[in-house]
C-alpha positions in Angstrom: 0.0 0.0 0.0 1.3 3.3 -0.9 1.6 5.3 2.2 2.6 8.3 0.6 2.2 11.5 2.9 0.2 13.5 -0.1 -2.3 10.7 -0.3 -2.9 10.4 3.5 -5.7 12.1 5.7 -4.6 15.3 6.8 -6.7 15.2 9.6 -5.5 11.6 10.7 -1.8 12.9 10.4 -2.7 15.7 12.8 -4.1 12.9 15.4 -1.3 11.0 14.4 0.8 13.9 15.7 -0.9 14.7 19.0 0.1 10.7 19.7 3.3 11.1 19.1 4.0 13.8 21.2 1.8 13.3 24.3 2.1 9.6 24.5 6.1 9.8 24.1 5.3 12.1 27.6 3.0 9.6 29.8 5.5 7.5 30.3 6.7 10.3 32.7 3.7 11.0 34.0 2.8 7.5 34.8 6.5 6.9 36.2 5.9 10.1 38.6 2.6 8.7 39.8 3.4 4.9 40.9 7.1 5.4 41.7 8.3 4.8 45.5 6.7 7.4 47.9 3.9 8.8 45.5 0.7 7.4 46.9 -0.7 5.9 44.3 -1.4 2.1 44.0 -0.6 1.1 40.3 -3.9 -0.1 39.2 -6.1 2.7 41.3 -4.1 5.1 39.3 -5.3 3.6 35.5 -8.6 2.8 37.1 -9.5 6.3 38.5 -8.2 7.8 35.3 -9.7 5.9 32.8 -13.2 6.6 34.6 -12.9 10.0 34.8 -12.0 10.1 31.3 -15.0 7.5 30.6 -17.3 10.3 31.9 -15.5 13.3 30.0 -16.0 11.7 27.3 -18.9 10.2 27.2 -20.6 13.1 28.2 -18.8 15.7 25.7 -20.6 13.0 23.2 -24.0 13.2 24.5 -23.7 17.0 24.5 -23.0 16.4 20.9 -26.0 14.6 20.5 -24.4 11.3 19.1 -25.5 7.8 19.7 -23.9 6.3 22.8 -26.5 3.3 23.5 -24.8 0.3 22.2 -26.6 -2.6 20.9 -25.1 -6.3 21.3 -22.3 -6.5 18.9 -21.0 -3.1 19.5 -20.6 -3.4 23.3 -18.7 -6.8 22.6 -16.2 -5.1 20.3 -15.7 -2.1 23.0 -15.5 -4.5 25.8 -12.7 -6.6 24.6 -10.9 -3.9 23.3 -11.7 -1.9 26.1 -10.0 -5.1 28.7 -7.3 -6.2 26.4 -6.1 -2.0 25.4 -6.4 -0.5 28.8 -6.2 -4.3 31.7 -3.9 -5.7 29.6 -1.8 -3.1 28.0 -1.8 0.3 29.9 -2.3 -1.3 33.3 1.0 -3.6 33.0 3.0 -0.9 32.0 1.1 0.8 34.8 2.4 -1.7 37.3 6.0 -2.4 35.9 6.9 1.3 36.2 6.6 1.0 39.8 10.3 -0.8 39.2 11.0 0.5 35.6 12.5 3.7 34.3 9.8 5.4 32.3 12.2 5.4 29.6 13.0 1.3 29.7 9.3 1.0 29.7 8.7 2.6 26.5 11.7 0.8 24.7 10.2 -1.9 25.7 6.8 -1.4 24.5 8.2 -0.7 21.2 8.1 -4.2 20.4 4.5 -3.5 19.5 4.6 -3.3 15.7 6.6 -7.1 16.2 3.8 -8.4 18.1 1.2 -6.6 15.9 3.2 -8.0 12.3 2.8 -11.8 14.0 -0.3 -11.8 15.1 -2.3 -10.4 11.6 0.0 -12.9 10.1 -1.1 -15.7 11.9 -5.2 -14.4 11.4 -4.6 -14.0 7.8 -2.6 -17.5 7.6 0.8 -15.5 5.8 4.2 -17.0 6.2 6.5 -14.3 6.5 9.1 -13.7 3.9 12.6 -14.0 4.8 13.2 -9.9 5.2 10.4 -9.6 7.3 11.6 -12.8 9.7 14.7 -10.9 10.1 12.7 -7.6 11.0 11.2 -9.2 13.8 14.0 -11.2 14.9 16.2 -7.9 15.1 13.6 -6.3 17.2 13.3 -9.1 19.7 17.2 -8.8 19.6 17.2 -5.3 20.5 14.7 -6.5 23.7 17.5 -8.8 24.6 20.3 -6.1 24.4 17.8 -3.9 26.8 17.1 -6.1 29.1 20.0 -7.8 29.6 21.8 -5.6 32.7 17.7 -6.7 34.0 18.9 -10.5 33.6 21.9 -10.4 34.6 21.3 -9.0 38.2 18.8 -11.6 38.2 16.5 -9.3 40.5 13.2 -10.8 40.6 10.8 -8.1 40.9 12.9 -6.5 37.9 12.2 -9.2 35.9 8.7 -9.6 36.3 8.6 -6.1 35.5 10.4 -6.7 32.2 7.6 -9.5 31.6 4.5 -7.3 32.5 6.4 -4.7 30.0 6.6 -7.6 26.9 2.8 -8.4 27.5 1.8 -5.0 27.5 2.4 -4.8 24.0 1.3 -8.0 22.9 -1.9 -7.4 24.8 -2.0 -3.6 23.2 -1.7 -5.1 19.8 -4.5 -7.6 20.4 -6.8 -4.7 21.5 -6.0 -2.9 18.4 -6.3 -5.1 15.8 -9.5 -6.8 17.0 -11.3 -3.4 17.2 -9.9 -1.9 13.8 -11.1 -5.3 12.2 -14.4 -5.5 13.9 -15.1 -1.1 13.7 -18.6 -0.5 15.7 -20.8 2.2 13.3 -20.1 4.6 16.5 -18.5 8.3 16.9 -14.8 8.5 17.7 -15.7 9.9 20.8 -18.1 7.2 21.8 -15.6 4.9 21.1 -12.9 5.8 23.5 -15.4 6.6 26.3 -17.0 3.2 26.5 -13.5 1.4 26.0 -12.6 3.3 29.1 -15.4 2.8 30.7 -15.5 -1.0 30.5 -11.7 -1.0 30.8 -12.0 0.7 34.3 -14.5 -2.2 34.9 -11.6 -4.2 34.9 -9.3 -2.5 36.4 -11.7 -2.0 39.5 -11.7 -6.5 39.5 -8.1 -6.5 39.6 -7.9 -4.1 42.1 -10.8 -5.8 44.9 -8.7 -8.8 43.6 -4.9 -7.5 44.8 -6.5 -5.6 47.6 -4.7 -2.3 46.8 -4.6 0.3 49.3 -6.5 3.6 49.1 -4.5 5.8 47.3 -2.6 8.6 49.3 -1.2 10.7 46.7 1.2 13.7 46.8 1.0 16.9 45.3 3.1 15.9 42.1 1.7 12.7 41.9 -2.3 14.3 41.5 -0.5 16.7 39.0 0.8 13.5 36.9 -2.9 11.9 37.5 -4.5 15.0 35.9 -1.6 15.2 33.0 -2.8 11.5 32.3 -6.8 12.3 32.4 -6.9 15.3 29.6 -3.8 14.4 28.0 -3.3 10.5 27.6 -6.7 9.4 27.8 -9.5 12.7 26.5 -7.0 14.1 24.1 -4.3 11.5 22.6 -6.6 7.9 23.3 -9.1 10.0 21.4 -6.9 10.4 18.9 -5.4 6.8 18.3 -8.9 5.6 17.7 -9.5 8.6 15.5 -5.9 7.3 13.3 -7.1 4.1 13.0 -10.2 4.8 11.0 -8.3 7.3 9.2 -5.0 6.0 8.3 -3.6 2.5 7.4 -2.7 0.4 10.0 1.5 0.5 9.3 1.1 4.5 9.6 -0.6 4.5 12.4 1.7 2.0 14.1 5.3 4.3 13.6 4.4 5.8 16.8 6.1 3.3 17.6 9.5 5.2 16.5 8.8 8.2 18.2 7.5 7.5 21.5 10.3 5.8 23.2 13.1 8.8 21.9 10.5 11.5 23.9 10.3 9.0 26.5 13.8 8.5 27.2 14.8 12.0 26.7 12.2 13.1 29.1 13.4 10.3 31.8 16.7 11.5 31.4 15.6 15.3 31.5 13.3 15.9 34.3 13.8 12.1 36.4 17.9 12.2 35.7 16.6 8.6 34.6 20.4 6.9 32.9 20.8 5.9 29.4 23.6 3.8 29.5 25.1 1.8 26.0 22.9 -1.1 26.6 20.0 1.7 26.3 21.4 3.2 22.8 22.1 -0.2 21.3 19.0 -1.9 22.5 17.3 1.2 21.0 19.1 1.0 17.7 18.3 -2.6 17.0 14.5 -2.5 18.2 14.2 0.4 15.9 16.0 -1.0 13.0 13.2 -3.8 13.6 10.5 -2.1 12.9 11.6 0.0 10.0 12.3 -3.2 8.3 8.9 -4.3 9.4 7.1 -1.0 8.0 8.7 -1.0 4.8 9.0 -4.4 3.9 5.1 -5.3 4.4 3.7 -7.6 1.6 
């Protein structure tokens, strides 16, 4: 498919843009929120966010005066997107960046075009050619080369947080390609506040089901929660569902390239987060992945 940038929606490049930026920058704010001494339980945090967010949202939609009753098939669709996108995807990373550097986290979730690249091959019953194989085995090299100083400490909660950081993607990707295959006849607003809605459903079992605190947040840690609420979930959520009725799939997934470089920088700015030679060569092979990945699609 010819992804040219004159033949693409201008509009879905502008959404496409907004996702860049601000997600590249809630890996900070979810780092601030759920690191050591800020008061907020990992999965209270995603679940009081994405509800508030639910409600924003569904309300600015009413106001509107679309349709936000669902009928059968439609809450289906938004209810296993909503789990697997914001349960499975957001609420690992959620947890792991209680251990994590906001900027390892990212890196890590860049593995997200691999896991997406695998899984519509194995829907659509495509072998891989051998360019694309190596693609994807370069990436998951680059994984290795980041998480190796992880491995080799052998620290357990470090590990598990690397785990929770490779599922996040893979349960991201899931989430995204079964609602972009399965599109409900619904406004892009609609959309986003019922997959928040139902995800905080989940969230709120997982929480009665760890039997996590009550959150006691500081200041900078509500100011992070509120950065997440308008920013990552009204304004750039809003917009990834609005890319991905708008642009190709393989466009919409280079955000992929961008957010981890705002991530890190930003970890390194404002956290003094290190970005040692493991970090820049694990980065240059996970990237390498995925540009092989993007432009050798068949």
């Amino acid at each position: 498919m010819n992804t040219n940038s004159q033949k693409l929606n201008r509009q879905g490049l502008f959404h496409l843009l907004i996702v860049y930026i601000v997600w590249g920058s809630t890996y900070l704010g979810i780092r601030v929120a759920v690191r050591e001494g800020a008061g907020f339980p990992p999965f209270t945090l995603a679940f009081m966010r994405v509800m508030v967010a639910s409600v924003i949202l569904l309300t600015m939609a009413k106001l509107q005066g679309e349709r936000i009753k669902l009928d059968r098939q439609e809450f289906v669709v938004l209810l296993g997107s909503g789990l697997l996108l914001w349960v499975g995807g957001n609420g690992l990373v959620t947890w792991a960046e209680m251990r994590s550097s906001s900027g390892m986290a990212a890196l890590l979730v860049a593995a997200l075009p691999m896991w997406s690249e695998i899984i519509n091959r194995v829907i659509d019953r495509r072998k891989p050619n051998l360019f694309m194989t190596g693609s994807i085995l370069l990436g998951f090299s680059g994984v290795g080369v980041l998480t190796w100083p992880i491995l080799r400490a052998g620290n357990t909660a470090d590990l598990m947080a690397v785990v929770a950081l490779l599922l996040a993607p893979l349960f991201w990707a899931l989430g995204t390609i079964w609602f972009q295959r399965r599109k409900p006849d619904l406004k892009v607003r609609t959309v986003s506040g019922w997959q928040h809605l139902l995800g905080g459903l989940g969230f709120l079992v997982v929480i009665l089901v760890r039997g996590e605190p009550l959150p006691t947040p500081t200041g900078e840690a509500w100011m992070a929660w509120g950065f997440l609420v308008i920013f990552g979930s009204v304004i750039a959520f809003t917009s990834y569902m609005t890319t991905l009725q708008l642009l190709p799939y393989q466009v919409v997934m280079t955000y992929a390239y961008i957010n981890p470089v705002i991530a890190v920088f930003l970890g390194w700015l404002i956290l003094r987060e290190p970005v040692t030679g493991w970090t820049l060569a694990g980065t240059g092979l996970v990237v390498a992945g995925v540009a092989g990945i993007f432009n050798n699609r068949d």
